[in-house]
C-alpha positions in Angstrom: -95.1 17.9 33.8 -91.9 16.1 32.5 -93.0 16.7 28.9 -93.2 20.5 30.0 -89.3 20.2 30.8 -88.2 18.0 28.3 -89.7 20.1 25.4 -88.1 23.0 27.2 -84.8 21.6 27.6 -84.9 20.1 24.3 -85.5 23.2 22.6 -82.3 24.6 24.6 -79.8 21.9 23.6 -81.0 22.0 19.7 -80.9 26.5 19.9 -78.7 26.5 17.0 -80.5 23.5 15.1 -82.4 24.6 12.5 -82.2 21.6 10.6 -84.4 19.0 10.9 -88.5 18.6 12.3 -90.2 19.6 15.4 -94.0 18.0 16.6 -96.6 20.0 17.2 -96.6 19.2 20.8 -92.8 19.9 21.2 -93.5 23.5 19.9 -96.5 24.1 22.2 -95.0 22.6 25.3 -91.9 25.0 24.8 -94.0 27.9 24.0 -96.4 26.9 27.6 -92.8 26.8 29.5 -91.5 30.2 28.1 -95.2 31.5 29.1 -94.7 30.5 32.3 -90.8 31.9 32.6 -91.5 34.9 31.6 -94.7 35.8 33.9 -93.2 34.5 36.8 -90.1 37.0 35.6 -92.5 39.8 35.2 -94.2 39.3 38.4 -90.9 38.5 40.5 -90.0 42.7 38.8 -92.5 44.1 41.1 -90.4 42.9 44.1 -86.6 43.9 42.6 -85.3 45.8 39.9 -83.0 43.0 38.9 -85.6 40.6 38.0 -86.8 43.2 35.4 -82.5 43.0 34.0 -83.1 39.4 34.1 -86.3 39.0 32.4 -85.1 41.2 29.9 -81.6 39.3 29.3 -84.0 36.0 29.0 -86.8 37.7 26.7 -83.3 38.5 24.3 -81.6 35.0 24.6 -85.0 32.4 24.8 -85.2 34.1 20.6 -82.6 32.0 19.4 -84.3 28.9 20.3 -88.0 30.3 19.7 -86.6 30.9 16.1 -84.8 27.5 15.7 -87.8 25.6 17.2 -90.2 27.6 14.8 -88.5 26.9 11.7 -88.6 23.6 12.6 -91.8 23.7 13.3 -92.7 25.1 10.0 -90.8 21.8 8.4 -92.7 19.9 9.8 -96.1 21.3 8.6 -94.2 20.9 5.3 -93.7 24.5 5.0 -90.9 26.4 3.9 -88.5 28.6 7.0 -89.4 31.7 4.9 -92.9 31.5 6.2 -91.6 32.9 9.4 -91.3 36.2 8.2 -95.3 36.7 8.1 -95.4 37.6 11.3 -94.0 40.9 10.3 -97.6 42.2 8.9 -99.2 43.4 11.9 -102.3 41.0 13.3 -103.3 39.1 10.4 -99.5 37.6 10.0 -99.7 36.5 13.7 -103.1 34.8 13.5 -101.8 32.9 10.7 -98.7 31.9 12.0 -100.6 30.3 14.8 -102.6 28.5 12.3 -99.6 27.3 10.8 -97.9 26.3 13.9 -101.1 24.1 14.6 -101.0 22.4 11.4 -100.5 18.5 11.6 -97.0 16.7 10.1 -96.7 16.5 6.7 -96.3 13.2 5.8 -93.6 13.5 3.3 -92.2 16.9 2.9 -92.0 18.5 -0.7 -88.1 18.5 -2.2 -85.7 21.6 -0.6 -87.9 21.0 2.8 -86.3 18.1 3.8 
């Protein structure tokens, strides 16, 4: 549980770091966390209106550090930020941008990566 909320938290305070690595498990525990945010924002809708304003303010906000944390991420699989931008063909770009988010660390990253 305290690696749930530190990869959360962590993922906050670095937001506007893009530098840098993140681990494999830093980038799944953030991405469990968010999960679990955002259903119990969806759910806690059905009871109040403002929970919907809120979960859609956080769904917004939580991008900044989903896109710091991924291009990290991508880094660290000794991949290039650019890769990010598969996700933009439908289906097949999201399937492998999971693969590539559960590719191990790169030992040594090639030059420009680093």
């Amino acid at each position: 549980m305290s690696e749930l909320i530190d990869s959360f938290t962590g993922a906050w305070q670095r937001s506007f770091d893009f530098e840098g690595r993140s681990r494999r498990p830093a980038y799944w525990w953030f991405t469990l966390a968010n999960f679990i945010v955002s259903l119990g924002l969806i759910l806690l809708s059905g009871i109040s209106n403002i929970f919907g304003w809120v979960y859609s303010l956080y769904a917004l906000v939580v991008l900044v550090p989903t896109l710091s944390l991924s291009v990290r991420r991508l880094r660290d699989g000794g991949k290039h930020w650019a890769w990010i931008f598969i996700t933009l063909i439908p289906l097949a770009g999201t399937i492998w941008f999971i693969y590539l988010m559960c590719q191990p660390t790169a030992g040594v990253l090639p030059p420009g990566l680093s």
